[in-house]
C-alpha positions as YAML, in Angstrom:
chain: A
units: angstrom
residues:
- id: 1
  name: UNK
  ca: [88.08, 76.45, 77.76]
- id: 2
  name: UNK
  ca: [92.26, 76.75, 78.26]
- id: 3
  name: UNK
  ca: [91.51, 81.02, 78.41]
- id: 4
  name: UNK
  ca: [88.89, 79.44, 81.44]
- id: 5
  name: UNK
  ca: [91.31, 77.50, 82.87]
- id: 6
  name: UNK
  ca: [93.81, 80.37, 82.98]
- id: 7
  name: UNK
  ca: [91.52, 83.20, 84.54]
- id: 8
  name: UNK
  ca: [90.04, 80.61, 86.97]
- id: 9
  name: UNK
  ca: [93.54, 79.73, 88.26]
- id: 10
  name: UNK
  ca: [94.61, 83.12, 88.05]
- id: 11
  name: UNK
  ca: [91.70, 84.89, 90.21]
- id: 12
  name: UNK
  ca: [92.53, 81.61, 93.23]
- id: 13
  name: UNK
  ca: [96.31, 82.50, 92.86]
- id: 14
  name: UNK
  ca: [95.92, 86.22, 93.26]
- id: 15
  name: UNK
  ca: [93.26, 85.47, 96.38]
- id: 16
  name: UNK
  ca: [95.53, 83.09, 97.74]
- id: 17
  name: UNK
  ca: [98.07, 85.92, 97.74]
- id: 18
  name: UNK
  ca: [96.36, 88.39, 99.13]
- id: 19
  name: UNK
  ca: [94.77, 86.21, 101.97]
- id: 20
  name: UNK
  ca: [98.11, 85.36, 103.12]
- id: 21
  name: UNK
  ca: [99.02, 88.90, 103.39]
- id: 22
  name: UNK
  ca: [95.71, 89.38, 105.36]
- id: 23
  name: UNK
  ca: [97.22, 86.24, 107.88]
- id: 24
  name: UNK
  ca: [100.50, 86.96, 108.44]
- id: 25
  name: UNK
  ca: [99.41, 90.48, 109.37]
- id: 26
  name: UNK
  ca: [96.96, 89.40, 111.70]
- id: 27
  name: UNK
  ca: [100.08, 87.02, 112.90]
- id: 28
  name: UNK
  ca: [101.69, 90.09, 113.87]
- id: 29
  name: UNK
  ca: [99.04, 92.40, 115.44]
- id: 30
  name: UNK
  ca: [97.61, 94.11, 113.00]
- id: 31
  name: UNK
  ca: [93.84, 93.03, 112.62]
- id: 32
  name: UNK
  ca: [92.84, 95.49, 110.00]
- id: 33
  name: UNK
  ca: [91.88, 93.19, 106.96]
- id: 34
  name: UNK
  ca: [89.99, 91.08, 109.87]
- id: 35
  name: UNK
  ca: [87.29, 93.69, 110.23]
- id: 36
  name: UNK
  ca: [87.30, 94.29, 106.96]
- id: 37
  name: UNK
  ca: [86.02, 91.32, 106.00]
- id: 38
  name: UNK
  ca: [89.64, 90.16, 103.96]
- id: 39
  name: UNK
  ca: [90.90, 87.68, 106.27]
- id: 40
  name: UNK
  ca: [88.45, 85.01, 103.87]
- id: 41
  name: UNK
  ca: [89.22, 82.71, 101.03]
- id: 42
  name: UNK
  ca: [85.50, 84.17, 100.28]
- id: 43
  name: UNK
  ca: [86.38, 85.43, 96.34]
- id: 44
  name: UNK
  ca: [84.08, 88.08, 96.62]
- id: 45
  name: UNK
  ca: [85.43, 90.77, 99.15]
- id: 46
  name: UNK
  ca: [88.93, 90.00, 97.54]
- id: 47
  name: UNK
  ca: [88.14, 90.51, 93.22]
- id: 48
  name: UNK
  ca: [88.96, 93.81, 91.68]
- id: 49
  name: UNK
  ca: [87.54, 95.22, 88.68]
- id: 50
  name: UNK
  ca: [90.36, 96.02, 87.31]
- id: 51
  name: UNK
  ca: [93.16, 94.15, 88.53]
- id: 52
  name: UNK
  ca: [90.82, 90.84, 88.61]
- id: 53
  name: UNK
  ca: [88.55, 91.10, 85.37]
- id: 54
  name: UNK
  ca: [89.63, 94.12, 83.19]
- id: 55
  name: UNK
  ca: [93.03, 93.57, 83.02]
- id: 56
  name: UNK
  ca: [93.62, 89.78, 82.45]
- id: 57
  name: UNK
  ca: [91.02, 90.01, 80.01]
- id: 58
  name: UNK
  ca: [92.97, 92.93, 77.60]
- id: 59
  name: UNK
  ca: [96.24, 90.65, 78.38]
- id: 60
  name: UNK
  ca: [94.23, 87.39, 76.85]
- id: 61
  name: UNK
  ca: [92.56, 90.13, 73.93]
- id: 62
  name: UNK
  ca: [96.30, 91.66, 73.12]
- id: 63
  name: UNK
  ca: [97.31, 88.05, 73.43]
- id: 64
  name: UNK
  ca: [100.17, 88.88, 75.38]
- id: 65
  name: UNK
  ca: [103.17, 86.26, 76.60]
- id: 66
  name: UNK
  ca: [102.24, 86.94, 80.26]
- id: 67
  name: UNK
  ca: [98.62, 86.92, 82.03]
- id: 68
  name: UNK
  ca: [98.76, 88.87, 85.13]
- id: 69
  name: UNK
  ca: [96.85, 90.24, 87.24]
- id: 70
  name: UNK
  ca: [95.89, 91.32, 91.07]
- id: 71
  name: UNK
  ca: [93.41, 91.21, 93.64]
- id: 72
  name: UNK
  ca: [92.34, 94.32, 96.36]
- id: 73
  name: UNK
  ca: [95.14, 95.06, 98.20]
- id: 74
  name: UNK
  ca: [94.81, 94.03, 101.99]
- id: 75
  name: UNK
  ca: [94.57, 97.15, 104.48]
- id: 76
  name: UNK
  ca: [97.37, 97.25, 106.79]
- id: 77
  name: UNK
  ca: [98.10, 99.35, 109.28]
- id: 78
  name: UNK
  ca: [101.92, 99.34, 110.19]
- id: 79
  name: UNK
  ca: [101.34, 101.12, 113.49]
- id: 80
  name: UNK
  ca: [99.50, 97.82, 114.80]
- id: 81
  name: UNK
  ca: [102.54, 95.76, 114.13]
- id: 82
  name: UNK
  ca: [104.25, 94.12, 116.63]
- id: 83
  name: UNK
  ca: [108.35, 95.42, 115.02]
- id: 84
  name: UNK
  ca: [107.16, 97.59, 111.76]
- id: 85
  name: UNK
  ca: [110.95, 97.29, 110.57]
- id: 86
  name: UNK
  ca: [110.42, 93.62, 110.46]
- id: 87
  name: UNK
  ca: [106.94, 92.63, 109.97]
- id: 88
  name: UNK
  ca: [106.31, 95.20, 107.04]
- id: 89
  name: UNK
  ca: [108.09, 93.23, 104.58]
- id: 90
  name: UNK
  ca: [107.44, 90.14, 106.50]
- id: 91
  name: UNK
  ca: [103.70, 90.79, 105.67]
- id: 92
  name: UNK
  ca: [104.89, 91.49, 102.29]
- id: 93
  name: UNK
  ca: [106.22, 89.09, 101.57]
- id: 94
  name: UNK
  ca: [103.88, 86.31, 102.30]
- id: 95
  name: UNK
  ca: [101.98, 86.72, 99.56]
- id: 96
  name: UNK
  ca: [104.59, 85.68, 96.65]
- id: 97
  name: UNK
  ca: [105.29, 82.63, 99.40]
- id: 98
  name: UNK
  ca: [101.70, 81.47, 99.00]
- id: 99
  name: UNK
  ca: [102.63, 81.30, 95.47]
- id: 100
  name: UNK
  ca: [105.82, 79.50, 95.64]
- id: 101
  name: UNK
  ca: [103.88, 77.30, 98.03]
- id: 102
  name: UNK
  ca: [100.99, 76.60, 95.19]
- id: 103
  name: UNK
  ca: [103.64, 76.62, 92.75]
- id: 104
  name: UNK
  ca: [105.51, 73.91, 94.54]
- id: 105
  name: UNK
  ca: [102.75, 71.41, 95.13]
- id: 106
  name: UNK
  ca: [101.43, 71.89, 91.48]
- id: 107
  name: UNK
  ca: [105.25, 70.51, 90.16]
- id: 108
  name: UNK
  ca: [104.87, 67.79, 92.48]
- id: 109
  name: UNK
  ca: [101.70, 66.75, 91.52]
- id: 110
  name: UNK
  ca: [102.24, 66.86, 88.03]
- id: 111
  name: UNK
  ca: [105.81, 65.07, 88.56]
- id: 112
  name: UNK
  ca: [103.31, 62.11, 90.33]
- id: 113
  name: UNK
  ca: [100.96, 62.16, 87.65]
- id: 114
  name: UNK
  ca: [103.99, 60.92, 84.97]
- id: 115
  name: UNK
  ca: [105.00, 58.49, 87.41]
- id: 116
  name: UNK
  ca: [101.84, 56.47, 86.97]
- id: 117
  name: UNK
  ca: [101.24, 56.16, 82.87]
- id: 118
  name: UNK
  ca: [97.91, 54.58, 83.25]
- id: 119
  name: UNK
  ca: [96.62, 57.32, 85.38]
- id: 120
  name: UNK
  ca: [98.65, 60.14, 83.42]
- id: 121
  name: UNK
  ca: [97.10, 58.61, 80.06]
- id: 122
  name: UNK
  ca: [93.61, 59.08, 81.30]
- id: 123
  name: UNK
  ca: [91.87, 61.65, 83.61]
- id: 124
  name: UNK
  ca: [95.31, 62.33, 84.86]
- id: 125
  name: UNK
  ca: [96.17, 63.98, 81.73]
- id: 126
  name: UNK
  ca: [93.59, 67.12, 82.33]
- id: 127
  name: UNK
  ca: [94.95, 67.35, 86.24]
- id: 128
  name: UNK
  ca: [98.16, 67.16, 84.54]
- id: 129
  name: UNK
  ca: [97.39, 70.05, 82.37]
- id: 130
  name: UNK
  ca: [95.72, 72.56, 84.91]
- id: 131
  name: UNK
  ca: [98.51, 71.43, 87.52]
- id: 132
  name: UNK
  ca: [100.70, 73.17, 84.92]
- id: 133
  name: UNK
  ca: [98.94, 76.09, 84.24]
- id: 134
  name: UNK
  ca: [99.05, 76.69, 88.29]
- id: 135
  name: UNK
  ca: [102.92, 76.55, 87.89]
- id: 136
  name: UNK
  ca: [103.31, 78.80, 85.28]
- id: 137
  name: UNK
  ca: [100.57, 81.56, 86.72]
- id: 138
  name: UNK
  ca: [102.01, 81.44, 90.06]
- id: 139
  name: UNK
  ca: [105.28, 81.37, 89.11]
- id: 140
  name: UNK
  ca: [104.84, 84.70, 87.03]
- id: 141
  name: UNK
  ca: [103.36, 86.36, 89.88]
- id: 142
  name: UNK
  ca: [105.82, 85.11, 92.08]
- id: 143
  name: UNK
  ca: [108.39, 87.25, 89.57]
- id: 144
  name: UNK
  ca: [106.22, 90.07, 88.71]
- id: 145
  name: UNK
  ca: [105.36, 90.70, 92.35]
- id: 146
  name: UNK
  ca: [108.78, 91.37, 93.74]
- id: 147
  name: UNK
  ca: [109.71, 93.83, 91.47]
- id: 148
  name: UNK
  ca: [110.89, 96.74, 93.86]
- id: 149
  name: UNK
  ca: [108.36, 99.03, 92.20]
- id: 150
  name: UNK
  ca: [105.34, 100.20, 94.34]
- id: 151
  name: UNK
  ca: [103.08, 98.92, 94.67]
- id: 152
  name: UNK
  ca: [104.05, 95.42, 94.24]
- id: 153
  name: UNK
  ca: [105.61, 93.53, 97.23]
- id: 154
  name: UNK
  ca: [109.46, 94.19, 96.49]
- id: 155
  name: UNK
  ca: [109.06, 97.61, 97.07]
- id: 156
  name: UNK
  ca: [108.02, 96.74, 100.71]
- id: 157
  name: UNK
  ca: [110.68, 93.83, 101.27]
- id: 158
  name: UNK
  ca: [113.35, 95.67, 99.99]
- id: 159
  name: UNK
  ca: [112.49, 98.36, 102.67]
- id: 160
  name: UNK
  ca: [114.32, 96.06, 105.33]
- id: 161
  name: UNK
  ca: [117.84, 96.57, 103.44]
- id: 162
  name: UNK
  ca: [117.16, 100.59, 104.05]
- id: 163
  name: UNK
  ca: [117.67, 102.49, 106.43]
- id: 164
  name: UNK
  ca: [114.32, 103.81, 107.82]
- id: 165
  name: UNK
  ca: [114.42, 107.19, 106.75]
- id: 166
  name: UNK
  ca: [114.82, 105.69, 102.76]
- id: 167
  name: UNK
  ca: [112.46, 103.04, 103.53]
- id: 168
  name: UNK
  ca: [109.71, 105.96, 104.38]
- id: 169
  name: UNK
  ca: [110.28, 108.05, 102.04]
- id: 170
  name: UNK
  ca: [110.31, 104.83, 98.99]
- id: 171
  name: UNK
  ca: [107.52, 103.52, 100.34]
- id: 172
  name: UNK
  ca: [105.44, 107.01, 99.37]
- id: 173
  name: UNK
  ca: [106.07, 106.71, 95.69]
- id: 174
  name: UNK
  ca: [103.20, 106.94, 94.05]
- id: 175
  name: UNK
  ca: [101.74, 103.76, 93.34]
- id: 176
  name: UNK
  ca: [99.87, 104.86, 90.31]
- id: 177
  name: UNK
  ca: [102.82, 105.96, 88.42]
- id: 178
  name: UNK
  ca: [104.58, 102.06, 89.37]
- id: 179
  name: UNK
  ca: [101.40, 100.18, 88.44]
- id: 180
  name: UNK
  ca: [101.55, 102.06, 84.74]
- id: 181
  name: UNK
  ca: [104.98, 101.39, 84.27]
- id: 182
  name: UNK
  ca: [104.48, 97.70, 84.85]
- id: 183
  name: UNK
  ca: [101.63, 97.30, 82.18]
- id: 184
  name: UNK
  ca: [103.00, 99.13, 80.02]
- id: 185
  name: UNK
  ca: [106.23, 96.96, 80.11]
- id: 186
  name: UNK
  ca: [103.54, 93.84, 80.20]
- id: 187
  name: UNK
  ca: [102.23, 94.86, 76.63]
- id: 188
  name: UNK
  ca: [105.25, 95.95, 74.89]
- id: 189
  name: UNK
  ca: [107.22, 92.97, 75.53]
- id: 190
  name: UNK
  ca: [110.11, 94.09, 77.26]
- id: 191
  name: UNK
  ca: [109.64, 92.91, 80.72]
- id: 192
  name: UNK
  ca: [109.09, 89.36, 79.79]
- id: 193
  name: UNK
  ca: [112.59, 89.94, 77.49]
- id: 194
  name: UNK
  ca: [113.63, 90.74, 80.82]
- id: 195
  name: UNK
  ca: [112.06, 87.71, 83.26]
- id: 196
  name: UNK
  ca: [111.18, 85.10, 81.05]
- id: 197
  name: UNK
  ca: [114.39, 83.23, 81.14]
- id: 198
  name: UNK
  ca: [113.70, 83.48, 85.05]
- id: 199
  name: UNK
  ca: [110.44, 82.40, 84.58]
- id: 200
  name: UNK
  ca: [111.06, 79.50, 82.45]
- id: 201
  name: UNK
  ca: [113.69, 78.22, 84.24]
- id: 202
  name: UNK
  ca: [111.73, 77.75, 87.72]
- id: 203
  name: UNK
  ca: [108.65, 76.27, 85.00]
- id: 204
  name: UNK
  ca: [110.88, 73.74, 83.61]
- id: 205
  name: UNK
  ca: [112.44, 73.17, 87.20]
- id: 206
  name: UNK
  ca: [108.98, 72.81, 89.40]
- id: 207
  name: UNK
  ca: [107.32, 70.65, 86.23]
- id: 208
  name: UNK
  ca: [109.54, 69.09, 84.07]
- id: 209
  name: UNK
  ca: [108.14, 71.01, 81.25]
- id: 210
  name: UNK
  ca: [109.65, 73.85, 79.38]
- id: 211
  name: UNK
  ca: [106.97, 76.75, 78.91]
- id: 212
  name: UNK
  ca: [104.98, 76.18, 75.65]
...
């Protein structure tokens, strides 16, 4: 039931994500993922194979520290935008605020929940425990996702600090190559070495509770 818990949370996190992106962008001119069909909290258009299923599931198999995972990217189309300089990692970065948002209003609920014992001690305790599972998934793609590697978002909100030239010329890297790196660095270990004090301490600070 907890692996349940965790994909469940995991594949409304990652939509969450990648609806904002869909929202700012229409925000700021750009009504690509309208038309095609993203600009939904509909699941459906949003799950990929991959990213959504495959991967999460070989994470939970390998029983590795961190369960991560994406959803399709949105479309965008930077020539719509209203200032491409700005709105590019704007757009970008919208998605890892829906999941300090989510993050943010798990803690506090939780934090409410051990405020009332009575409550806490009975159906409260299972909010309690999912509340916390939102915190830590959110949380880890909150990290995860602005890495400056493409594709993830930090490659595109770091393109504001460059001057546009760099920014065009980062922003071709090939994805492919990025999204390898990361997993590999997922199942050996090394980048949660890296982030997991980060991640930890926002945990412990949004919840109250260290990461089990």
């Amino acid at each position: 039931m907890g692996i349940l818990i965790y994909i469940v949370v995991l594949l409304f996190s990652v939509i969450m994500h990648e609806f904002a992106h869909a929202y700012v962008a229409y925000l700021r001119g750009d009504d690509t993922a309208k038309y095609a069909g993203r600009l939904t909290l509909n699941p459906i258009p949003h799950i990929d194979l991959f990213g959504s299923i495959i991967l999460p599931a070989m994470l939970i198999i390998l029983q590795s520290s961190i369960l991560f995972g994406w959803a399709k990217p949105v479309p965008i189309n930077g020539a719509k935008f209203k200032n491409p300089k700005i709105d590019v990692p704007l757009v970008s970065a919208a998605g890892p605020m829906a999941n300090v948002l989510i993050a943010v209003f798990s803690g506090i609920g939780i934090r409410i929940i051990h405020m009332i014992p009575s409550f806490e001690q009975d159906f409260g305790g299972a909010i309690s425990s999912v509340l916390y599972i939102m915190v830590i998934v959110n949380v880890v793609l909150l990290i995860i996702n602005l890495v400056p590697v493409p594709p993830l978002d930090g490659s595109k909100i770091i393109t504001f600090f460059l001057p546009v030239n760099i920014a065009i010329k980062y922003m071709r890297l090939n994805p492919f190559v990025g999204m390898m790196i990361l997993i590999i660095l997922l199942w050996s270990g090394v980048l949660w070495t890296i982030i997991g004090p980060l991640i930890n301490f926002l945990v412990v600070s949004l919840s109250g509770i260290p990461l089990r």
